[in-house]
C-alpha positions in Angstrom: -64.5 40.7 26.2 -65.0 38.6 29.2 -66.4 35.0 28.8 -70.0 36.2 30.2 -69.9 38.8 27.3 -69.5 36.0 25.2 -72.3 33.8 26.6 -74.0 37.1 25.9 -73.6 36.5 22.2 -74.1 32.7 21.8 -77.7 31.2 23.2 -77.8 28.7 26.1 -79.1 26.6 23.9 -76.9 26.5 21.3 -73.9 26.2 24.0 -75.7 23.0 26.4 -76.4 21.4 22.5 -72.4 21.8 21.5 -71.5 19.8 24.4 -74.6 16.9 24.0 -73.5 13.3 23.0 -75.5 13.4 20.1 -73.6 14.0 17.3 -76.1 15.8 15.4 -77.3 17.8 18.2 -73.2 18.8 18.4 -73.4 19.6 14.4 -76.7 21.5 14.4 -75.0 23.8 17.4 -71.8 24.4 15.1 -73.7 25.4 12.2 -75.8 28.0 14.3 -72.3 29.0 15.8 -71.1 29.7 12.0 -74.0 31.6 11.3 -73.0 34.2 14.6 -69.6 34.4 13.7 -70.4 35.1 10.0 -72.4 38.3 11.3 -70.3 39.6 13.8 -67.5 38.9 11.1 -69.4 41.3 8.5 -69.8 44.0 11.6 -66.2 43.6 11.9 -66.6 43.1 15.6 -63.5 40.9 16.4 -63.2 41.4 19.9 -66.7 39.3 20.6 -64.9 36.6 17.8 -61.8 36.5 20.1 -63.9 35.7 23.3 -66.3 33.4 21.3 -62.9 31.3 20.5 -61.6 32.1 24.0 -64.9 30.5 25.2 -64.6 27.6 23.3 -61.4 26.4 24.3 -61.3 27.2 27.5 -64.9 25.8 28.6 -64.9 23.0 25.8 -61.6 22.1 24.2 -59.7 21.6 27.1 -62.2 20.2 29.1 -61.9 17.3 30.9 -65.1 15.9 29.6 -64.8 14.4 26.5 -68.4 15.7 25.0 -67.4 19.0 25.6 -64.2 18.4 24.1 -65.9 17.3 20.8 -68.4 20.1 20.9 -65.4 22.9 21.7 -63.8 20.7 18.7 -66.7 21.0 15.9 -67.3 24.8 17.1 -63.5 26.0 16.7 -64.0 24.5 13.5 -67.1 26.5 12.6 -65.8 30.1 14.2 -63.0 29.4 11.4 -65.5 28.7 8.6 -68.0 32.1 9.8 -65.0 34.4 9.6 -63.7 32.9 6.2 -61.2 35.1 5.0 -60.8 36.8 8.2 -59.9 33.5 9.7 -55.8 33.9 9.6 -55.9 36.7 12.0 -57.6 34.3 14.8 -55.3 30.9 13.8 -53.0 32.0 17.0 -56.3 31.1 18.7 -58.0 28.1 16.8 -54.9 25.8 16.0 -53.1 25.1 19.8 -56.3 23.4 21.2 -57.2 21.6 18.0 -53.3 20.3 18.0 -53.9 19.2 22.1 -56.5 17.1 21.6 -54.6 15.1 18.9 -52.9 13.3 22.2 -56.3 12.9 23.9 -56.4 9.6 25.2 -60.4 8.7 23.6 -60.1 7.7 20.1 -63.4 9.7 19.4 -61.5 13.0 20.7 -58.4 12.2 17.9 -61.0 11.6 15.2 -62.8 15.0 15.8 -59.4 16.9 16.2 -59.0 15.8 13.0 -61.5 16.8 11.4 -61.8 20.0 12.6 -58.1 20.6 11.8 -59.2 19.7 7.9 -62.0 21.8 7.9 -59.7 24.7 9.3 -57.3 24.0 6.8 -59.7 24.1 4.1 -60.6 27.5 4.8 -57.3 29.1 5.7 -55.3 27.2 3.5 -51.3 28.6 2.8 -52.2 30.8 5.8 -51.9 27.5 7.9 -48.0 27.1 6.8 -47.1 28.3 9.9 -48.1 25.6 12.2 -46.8 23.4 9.9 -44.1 21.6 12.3 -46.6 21.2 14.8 -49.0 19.6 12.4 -46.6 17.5 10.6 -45.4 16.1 14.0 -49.1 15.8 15.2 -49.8 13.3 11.7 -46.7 11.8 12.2 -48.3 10.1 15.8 -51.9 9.8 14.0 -50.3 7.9 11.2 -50.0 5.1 13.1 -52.6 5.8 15.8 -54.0 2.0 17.5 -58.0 3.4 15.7 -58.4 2.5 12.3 -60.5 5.5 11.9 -58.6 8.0 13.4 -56.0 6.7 11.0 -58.3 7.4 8.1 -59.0 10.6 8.9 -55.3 11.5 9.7 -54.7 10.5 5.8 -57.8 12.5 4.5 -56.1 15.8 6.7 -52.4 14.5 5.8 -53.5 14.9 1.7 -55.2 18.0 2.1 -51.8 19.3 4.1 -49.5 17.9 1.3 -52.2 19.8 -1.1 -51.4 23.0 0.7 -47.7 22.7 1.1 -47.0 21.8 -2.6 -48.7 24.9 -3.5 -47.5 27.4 -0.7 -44.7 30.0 -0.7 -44.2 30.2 2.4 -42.7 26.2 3.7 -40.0 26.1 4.9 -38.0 23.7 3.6 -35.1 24.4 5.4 -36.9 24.3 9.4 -38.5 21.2 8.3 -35.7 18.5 7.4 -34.5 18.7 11.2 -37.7 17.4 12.1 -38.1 14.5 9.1 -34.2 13.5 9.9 -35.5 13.0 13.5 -38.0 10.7 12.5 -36.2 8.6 9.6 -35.3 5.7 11.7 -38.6 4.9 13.4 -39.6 1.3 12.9 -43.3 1.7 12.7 -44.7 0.8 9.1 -47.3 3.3 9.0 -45.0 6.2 10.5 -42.2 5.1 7.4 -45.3 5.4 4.6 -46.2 8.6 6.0 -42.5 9.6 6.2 -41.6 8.4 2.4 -45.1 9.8 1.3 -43.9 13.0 2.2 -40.8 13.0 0.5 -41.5 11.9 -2.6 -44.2 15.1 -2.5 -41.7 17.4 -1.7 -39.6 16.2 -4.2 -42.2 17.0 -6.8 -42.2 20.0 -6.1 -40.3 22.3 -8.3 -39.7 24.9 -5.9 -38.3 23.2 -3.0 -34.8 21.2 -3.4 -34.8 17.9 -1.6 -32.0 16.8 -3.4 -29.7 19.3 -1.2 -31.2 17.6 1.6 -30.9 14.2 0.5 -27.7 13.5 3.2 -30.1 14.0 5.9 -33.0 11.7 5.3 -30.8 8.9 2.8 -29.7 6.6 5.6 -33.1 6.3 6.9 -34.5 5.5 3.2 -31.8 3.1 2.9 -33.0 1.4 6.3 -36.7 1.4 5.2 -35.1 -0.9 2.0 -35.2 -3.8 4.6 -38.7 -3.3 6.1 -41.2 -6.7 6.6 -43.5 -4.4 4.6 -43.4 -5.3 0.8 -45.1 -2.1 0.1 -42.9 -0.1 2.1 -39.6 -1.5 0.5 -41.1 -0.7 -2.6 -42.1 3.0 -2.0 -38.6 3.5 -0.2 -36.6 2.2 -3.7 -39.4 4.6 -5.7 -38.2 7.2 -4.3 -34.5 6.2 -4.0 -34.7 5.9 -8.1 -36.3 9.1 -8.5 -32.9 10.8 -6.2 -30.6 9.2 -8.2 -32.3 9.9 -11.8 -31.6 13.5 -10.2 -27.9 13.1 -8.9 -26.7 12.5 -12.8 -28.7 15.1 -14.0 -28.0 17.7 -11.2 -24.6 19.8 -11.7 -24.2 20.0 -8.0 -24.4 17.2 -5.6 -22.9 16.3 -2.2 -21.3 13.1 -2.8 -19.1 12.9 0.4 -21.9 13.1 2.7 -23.5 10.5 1.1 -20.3 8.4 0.0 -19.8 7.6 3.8 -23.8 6.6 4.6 -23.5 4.5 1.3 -20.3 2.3 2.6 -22.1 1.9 5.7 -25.5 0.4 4.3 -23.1 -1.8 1.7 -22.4 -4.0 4.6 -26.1 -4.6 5.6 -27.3 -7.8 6.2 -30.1 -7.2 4.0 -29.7 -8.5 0.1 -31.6 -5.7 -1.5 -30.3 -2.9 0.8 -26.5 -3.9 -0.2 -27.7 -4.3 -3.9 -28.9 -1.0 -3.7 -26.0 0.5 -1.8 -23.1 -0.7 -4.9 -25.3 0.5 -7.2 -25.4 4.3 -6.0 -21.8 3.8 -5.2 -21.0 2.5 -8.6 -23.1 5.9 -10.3 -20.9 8.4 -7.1 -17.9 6.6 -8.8 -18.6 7.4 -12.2 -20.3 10.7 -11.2 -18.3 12.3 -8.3 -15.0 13.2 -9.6 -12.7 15.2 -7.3 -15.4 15.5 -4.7 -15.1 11.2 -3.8 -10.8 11.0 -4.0 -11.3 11.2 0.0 -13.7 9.0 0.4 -11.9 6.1 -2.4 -10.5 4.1 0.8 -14.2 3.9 2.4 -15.4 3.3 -0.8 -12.9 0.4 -1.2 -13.5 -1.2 2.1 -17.3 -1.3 0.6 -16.5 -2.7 -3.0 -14.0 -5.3 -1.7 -16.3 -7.5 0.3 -19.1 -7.0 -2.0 -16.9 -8.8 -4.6 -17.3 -12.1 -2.9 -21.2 -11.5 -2.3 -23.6 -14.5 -3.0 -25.5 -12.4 -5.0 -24.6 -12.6 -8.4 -26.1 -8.9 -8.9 -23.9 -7.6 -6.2 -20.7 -8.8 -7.5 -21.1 -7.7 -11.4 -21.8 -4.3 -10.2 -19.0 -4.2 -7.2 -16.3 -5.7 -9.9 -17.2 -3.1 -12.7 -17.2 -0.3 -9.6 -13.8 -1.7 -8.5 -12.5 -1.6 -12.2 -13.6 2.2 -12.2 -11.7 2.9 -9.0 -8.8 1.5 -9.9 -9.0 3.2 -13.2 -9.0 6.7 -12.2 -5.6 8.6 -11.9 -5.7 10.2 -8.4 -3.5 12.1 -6.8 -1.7 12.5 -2.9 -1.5 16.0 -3.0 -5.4 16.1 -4.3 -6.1 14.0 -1.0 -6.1 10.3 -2.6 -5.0 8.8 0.8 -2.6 6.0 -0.4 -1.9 5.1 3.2 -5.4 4.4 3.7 -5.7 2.4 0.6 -2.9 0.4 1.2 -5.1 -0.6 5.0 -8.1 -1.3 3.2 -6.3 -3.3 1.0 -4.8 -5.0 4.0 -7.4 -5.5 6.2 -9.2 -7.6 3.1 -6.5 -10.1 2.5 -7.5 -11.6 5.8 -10.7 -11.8 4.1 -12.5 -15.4 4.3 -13.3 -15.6 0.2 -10.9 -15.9 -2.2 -12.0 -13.1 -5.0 -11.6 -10.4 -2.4 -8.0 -11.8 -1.5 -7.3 -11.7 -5.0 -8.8 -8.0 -5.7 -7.2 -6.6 -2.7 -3.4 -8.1 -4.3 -4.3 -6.3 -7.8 -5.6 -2.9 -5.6 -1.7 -3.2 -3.8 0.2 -4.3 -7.1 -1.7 -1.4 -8.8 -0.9 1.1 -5.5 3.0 0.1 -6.3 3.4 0.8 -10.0 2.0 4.1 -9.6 2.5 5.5 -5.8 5.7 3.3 -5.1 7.3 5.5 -3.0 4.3 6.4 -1.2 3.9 2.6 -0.4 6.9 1.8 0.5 6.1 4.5 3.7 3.7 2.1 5.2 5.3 -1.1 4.0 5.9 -2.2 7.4 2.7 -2.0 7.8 1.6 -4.5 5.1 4.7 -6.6 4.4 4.1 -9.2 7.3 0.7 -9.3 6.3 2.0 -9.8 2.7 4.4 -12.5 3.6 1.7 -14.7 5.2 -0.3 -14.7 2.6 2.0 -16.7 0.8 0.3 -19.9 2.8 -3.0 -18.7 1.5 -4.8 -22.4 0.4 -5.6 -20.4 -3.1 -2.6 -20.7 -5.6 -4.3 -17.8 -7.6 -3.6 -15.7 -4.5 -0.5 -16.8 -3.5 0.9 -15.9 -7.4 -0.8 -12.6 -6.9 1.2 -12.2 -3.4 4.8 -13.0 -5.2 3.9 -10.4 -7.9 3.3 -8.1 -5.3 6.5 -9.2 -3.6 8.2 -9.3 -6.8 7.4 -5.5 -7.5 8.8 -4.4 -3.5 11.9 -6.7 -4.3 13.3 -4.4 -7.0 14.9 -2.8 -3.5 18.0 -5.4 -2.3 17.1 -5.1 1.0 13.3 -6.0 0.9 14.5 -9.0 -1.7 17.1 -10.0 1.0 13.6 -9.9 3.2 11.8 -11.7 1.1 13.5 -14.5 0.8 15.0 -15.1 4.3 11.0 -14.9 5.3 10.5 -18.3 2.9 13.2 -19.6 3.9 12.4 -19.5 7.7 8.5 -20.2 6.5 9.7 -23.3 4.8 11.6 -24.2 7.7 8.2 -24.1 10.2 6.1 -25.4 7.9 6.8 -28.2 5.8 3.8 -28.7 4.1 4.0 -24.9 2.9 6.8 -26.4 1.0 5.8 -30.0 -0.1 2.5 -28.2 -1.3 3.6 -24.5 -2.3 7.4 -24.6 -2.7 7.7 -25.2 -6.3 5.1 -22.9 -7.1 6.9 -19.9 -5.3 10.5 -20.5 -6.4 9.6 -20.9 -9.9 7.3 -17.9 -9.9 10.1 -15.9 -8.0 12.4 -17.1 -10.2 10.0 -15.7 -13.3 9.4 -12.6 -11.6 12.7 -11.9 -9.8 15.7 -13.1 -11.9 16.3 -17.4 -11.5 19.9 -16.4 -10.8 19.6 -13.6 -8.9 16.9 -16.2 -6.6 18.7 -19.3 -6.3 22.4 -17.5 -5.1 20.4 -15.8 -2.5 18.9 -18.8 -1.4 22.4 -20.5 -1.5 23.5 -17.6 0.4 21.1 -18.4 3.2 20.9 -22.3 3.8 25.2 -21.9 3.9 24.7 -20.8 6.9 21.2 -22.7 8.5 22.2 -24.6 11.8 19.3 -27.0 11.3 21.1 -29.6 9.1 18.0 -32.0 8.5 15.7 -28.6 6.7 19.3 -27.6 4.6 18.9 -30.8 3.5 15.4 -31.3 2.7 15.4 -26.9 1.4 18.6 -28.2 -1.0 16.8 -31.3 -2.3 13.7 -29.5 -2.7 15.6 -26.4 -4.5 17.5 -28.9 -6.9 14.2 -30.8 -7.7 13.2 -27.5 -9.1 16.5 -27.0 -10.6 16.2 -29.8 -12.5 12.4 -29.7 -14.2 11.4 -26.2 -14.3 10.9 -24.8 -17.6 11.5 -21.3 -16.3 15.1 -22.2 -15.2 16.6 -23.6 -18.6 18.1 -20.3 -19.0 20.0 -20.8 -16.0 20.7 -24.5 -16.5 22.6 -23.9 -19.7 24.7 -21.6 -17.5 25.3 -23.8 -15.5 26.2 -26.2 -18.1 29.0 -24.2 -19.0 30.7 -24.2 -16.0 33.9 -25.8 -16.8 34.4 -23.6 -20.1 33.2 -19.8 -18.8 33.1 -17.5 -16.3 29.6 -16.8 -15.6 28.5 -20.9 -15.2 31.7 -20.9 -12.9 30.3 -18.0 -10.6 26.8 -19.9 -10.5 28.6 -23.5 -10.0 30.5 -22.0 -6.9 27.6 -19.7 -5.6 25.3 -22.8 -5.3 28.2 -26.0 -4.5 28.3 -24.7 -0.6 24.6 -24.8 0.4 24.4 -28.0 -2.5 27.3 -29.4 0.1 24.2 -30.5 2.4 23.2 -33.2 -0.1 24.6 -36.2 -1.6 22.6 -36.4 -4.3 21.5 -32.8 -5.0 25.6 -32.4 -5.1 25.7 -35.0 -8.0 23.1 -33.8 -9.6 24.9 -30.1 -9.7 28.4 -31.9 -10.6 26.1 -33.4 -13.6 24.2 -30.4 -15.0 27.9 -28.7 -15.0 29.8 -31.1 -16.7 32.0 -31.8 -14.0 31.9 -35.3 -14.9 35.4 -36.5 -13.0 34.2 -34.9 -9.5 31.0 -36.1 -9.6 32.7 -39.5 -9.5 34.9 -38.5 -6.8 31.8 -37.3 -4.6 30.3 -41.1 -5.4 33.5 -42.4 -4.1 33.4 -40.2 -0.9 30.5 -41.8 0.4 30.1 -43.7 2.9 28.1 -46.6 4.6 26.4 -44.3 6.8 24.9 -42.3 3.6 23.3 -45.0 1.9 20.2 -44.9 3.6 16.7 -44.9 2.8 16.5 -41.2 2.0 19.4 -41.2 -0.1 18.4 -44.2 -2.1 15.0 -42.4 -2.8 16.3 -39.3 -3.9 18.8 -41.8 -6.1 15.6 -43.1 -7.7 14.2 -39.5 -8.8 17.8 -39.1 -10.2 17.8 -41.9 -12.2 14.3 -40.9 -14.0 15.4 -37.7 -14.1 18.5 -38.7 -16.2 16.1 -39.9 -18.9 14.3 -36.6 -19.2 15.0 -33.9 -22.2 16.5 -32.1 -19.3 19.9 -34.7 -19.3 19.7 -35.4 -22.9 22.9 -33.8 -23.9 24.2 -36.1 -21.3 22.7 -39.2 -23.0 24.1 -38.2 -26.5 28.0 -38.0 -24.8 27.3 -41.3 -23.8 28.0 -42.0 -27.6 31.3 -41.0 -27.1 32.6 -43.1 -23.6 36.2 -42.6 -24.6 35.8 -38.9 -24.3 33.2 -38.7 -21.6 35.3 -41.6 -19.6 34.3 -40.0 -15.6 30.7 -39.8 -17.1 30.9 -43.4 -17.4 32.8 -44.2 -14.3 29.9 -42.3 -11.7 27.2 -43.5 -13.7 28.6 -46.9 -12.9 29.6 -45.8 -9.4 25.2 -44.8 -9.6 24.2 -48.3 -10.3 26.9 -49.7 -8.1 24.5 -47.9 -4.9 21.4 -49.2 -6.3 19.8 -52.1 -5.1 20.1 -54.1 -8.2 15.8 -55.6 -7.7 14.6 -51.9 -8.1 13.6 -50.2 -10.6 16.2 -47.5 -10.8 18.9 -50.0 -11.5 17.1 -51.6 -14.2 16.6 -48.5 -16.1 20.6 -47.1 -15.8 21.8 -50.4 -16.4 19.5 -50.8 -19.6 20.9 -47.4 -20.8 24.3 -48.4 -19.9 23.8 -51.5 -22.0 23.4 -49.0 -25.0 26.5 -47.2 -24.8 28.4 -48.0 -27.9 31.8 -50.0 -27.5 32.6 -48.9 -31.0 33.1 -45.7 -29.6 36.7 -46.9 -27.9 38.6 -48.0 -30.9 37.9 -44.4 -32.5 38.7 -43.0 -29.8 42.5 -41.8 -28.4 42.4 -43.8 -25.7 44.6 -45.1 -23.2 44.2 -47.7 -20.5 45.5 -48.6 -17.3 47.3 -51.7 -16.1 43.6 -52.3 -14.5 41.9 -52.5 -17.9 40.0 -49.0 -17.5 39.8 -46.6 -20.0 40.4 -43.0 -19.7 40.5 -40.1 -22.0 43.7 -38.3 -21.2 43.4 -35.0 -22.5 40.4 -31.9 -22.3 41.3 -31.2 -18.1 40.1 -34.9 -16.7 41.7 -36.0 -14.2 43.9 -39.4 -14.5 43.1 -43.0 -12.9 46.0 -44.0 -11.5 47.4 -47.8 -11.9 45.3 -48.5 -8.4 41.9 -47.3 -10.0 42.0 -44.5 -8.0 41.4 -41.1 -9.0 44.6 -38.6 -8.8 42.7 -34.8 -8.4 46.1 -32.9 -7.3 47.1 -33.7 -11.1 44.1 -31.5 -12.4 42.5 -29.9 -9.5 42.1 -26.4 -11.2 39.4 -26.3 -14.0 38.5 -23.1 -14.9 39.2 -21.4 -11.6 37.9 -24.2 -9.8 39.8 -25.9 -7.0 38.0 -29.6 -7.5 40.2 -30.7 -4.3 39.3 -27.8 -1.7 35.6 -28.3 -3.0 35.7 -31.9 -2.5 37.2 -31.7 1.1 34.2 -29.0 2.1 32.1 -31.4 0.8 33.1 -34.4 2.8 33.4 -31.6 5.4 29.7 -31.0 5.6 28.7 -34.6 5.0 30.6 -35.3 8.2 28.8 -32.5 10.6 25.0 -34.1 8.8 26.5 -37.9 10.2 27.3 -36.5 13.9 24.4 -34.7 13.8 22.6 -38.1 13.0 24.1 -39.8 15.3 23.1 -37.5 18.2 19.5 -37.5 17.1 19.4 -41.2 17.0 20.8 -40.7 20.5 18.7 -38.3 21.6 15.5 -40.4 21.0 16.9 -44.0 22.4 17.4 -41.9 25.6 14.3 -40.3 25.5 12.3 -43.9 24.8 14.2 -45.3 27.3 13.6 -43.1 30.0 9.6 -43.4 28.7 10.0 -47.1 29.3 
């Protein structure tokens, strides 16, 4: 039919009154325009339908006049309404122009589009499925269209659609999620309500499984958990609820996809969205079995930091979520990535708060005792890391850090590693030492063997070139020596030095490095018994070694002396006959002391109590000087000049006394030189300042 043949059918009237600005001029028209295409509907005669609808859109709908536009509008809608049932045959026809005028640029156009689109849709209904892209896209603009009312009547046609969809067999689940995952990360408010409003219908319907398609759309529900929009956040977490109510109850679910979009929105910004993240993490965990082992080192990298939120939600469900990690028994070779892990775990010690630091030690401590051989791979990769960490300010951390150590040092060579590191870590950093140093030896020494420590540290300052850190490293380590509970053990070892084999190995493992000082020397000569060569290394010294340093480590020797640590020393002192060279180097002590400080006052008080009694019981024998000595039990003789003869007994239980005393003095010479070029040194350099 041409479009004359069509004017043919419809009056002029009815035609020049679809196109007036009157509105109900324009309705009156369309319900005459109903009433023709009822009757040439009944007569079956579809070719005058098609160039009645050809008419209208062509001359009307897109017409550049906006009446006509309205009229072609209101008419399409009526043709649809006269041929009722025959209407799906024509919606090729009716739809496209209806859709084009949704972009028309007058607001009045939009609002008519609209609702001639519902009254199309009324008629056709499911038939009308198969514009449904088109239309979803057109209501996805009108949703948040600058006219209040061509909003309203986008949500009057956008509930009549949803009506149709939930009740059709024929959507299309499958061409549609393309199109909603293209919108999901629009900003606008009213394009997100219109976006979740459709979800959360789909998802009500039995038929059509959202749930399969949840990877697509989740990010962008996660993002709308941060919107300005109270409403919107609200309607966003509905709907997320409702997914995960179905995740535990569905038998199949892709967790990976959704692991790795989860991990992402754990680091938001955005209090609730992170909240909301661990806890779908924390039900994949429980939930995902087999399906997550690949994803445990992203998941990780989430949980860690989470620990440490300032949330107090956040972190009691990232530390139960981290508990049920580390609780499951994965393995390599089912793709648990241990290399990966062992980075995350990595990575997070740098981390600024403390209860990550510490989580991260317990995820690398736990890595070792079951996957140690998988670690130890990639330990170059984390052992530097691991070895700073020992200055971390936290001492919870830094125990955490030797256990991990502790657990790689069952291997010499990474023990041997360990311990040169502290050594040279020590030696850069002085306050790591003052602060920290105690704390790691005796920790090490719990977790590592106190002998097994201590001779490897020996081992290593034997050899340090800088003399002033071997001597503040050897004072240090015989500080520690001397009070730590967790090194009695190896103190009564050492107290058996002159009598068996094993104190005698320890005595001579330590006495080289111990060479570097004076006191720490005496100390060691003390703790073994070696009463006489204690006195002979008083003797040795020299003007040049009574200096301020010495005499303040003299002071810390002479209140150690009175602690439960020296008691059996005390309680010889009831026998002076027999403990004569105990006597003589304590007195050879107080001689050094100024006698105004303190440290004299207390030795020469507990030299007052040492019973004279004691000498008459005694087998004793004195010299032509008046001094007693016991001769018998390996002591060494006082000659008639007071001096002390060690060639007569210079072997004590394997023990050359003599060679040890000349390395001594040996060493104590190279530390005075050494002195006396640093004092050098500095005069030059002031003077050439001056």
């Amino acid at each position: 039919m041409t479009t004359a043949e069509a004017l043919s059918v419809i009056p002029a009237a009815v035609l020049r009154n679809l196109s007036d600005k009157l509105y109900e001029k324009r309705k009156n028209a369309a319900l005459e325009l109903e009433g023709i295409v009822k009757h040439l509907t009944s007569a079956g005669d579809h070719d005058k339908i098609n160039a009645v609808i050809s008419l209208l859109s062509q001359e009307y709908t897109y017409s550049p006049q906006a009446h006509n536009r309205k009229g072609g509008l209101i008419g399409l809608a009526a043709v649809t309404v006269g041929l009722t049932t025959e209407a799906a045959q024509h919606l090729e026809q009716i739809v496209p122009p209806v859709l084009h005028s949704f972009s028309h640029q007058d607001s009045r156009v939009r609002y008519y589009a609209c609702e001639a689109l519902y009254n199309i849709a009324k008629v056709v209904r499911g038939d009308f499925i198969v514009f449904f892209n088109q239309i979803f896209d057109a209501l996805c603009k009108l949703s948040a269209d600058s006219d209040a009312n061509v909003q309203s009547a986008a949500h009057l046609l956008d509930r009549l659609v949803k009506d149709i969809v939930t009740e059709s067999e024929q959507f299309s689940i499958e061409e549609f999620i393309p199109l909603l995952r293209e919108r999901m990360n629009v900003l606008n408010p009213h394009v997100r309500q219109f976006l979740v409003g459709w979800i959360t219908v789909l998802d009500s319907v039995p038929d059509i499984d959202m749930l399969g398609f949840l990877p697509d759309f989740l990010d962008g529900l996660f993002n709308m958990l941060s919107d300005s929009s109270h409403e919107i956040r609200q309607q966003a977490d509905s709907a997320l609820s409702e997914f995960l109510q179905e995740i535990k109850n569905s038998p199949s679910v892709d967790y990976g996809r959704m692991a790795e979009i989860l991990v992402q929105r754990a680091g938001s910004q955005d209090e609730f969205t992170r909240l909301t993240s661990i806890t779908w993490i924390n039900e994949f965990v429980k939930l995902g079995g087999d399906q997550l082992v690949p994803y445990y080192a992203d998941i990780l990298g989430a949980i860690l930091p989470c620990i440490s939120d300032k949330e107090e939600k956040i972190r009691v469900v990232s530390r139960e979520t981290n508990d049920e990690l580390r609780a499951i028994e994965a393995d390599p070779a089912e793709g648990f990535d241990v290399g990966a892990i062992l980075s995350v775990a990595r990575r997070q010690l740098s981390s600024e708060w403390e209860a990550t630091r510490i989580e991260a030690l317990h995820w690398m401590w736990t890595l070792l005792n079951g996957h140690r051989s998988e670690v130890l791979v990639f330990l170059n990769d984390v052992f530097d890391t691991l070895l700073r960490a020992l200055s971390d300010p936290s001492d919870e951390v830094v125990l955490l850090v030797l256990e991990v150590h502790a657990c790689i040092a069952e291997d010499p060579q990474h023990f041997r590693q360990l311990v040169v590191f502290l050594v040279h870590s020590f030696q850069h950093d002085h306050s790591l030492l003052e602060k920290r140093g105690a704390l790691i030896i005796r920790r090490l020494c719990v977790l590592l063997n106190a002998e097994r420590v201590y001779r490897e540290l020996s081992t290593i300052l034997e050899g340090e070139s800088d003399l002033d850190f071997a001597s503040v490293m050897v004072q240090a380590l015989n500080l520690i020596f001397l009070t730590s509970p967790e090194l009695s053990d190896l103190r009564d070892h050492l107290k058996q030095s002159l009598v068996k084999d094993a104190g005698r190995d320890l005595f001579l493992s330590l006495y080289t490095s111990w060479c570097h000082s004076p006191m720490a020397m005496i100390s060691l000569c003390l703790l073994a018994q070696a009463y006489q060569h204690a006195s002979s290394v008083i003797q040795s010294l020299v003007e040049e070694d009574i200096n301020v340093k010495f005499l303040v480590q003299l002071h810390k020797l002479i209140h150690l002396l009175e602690t439960p640590t020296f008691a059996y020393l005390r309680l010889q002192l009831l026998e002076p006959g027999r403990y004569i060279w105990l006597l003589k180097a304590l007195y050879g002590l107080l001689m050094l002391l100024p006698q105004q400080s303190a440290a004299f006052k207390i030795l020469r008080t507990r030299l007052k109590t040492v019973p004279s009694y004691s000498f008459k019981e005694e087998k004793v024998a004195r010299t032509t000087s008046g001094i007693p000595f016991f001769n018998g039990g390996g002591g060494a003789q006082i000659s008639d000049d007071g001096n002390t003869n060690e060639n007569s007994h210079d072997m004590h239980n394997g023990i050359n006394f003599a060679s040890r005393l000349k390395h001594f003095k040996q060493i104590q010479q190279e530390h005075r030189l050494h002195s006396k070029s640093e004092t050098h040194s500095r005069f030059n350099s002031a003077s050439s300042m001056k």
